[in-house]
C-alpha positions in Angstrom: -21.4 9.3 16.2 -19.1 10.1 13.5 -19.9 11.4 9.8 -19.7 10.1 6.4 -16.1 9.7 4.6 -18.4 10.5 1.2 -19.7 13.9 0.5 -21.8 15.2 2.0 -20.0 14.3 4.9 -23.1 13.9 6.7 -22.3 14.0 10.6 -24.0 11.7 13.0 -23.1 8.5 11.5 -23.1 5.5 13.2 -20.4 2.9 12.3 -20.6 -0.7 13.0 -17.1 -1.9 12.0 -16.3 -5.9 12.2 -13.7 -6.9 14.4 -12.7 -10.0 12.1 -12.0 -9.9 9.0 -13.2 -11.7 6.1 -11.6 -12.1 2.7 -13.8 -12.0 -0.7 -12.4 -13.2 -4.2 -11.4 -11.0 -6.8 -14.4 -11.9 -8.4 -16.4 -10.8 -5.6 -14.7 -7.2 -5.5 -15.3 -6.7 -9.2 -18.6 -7.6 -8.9 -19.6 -5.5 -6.1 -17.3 -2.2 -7.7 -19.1 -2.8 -10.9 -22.1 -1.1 -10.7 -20.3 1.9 -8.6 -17.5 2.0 -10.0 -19.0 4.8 -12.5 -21.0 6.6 -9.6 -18.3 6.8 -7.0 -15.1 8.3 -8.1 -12.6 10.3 -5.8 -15.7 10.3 -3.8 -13.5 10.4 -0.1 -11.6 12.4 2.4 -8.7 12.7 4.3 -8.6 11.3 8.1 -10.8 14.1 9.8 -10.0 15.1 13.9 -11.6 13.5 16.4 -13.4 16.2 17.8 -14.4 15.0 21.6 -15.8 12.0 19.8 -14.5 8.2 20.5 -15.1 4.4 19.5 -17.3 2.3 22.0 -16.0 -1.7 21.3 -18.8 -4.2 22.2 -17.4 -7.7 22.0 
């Protein structure tokens, strides 16, 4: 498990990251930044040490 890159920086996160990736339109971006946009600001955090944890692939 890992932790949130938000604060709190909750720990003992699980992460289920995409191995492909998939491209949106601008249009798309703006309309899901929109309603955050205002909520989230300078809301993340440097790259954090791995402490003993690691990344499990499933394919």
């Amino acid at each position: 498990t890992w932790d949130l890159s938000t604060l709190s920086c909750t720990e003992n996160v699980i992460w289920h990251v995409l191995t492909k990736v998939r491209s949106i339109s601008r249009e798309q971006v703006e309309t899901l930044r929109a309603p955050l946009e205002s909520k989230f600001t300078n809301n993340s955090r440097p790259s954090q040490p791995m402490n003993g944890r690691h990344v499990d692939l499933y394919e």
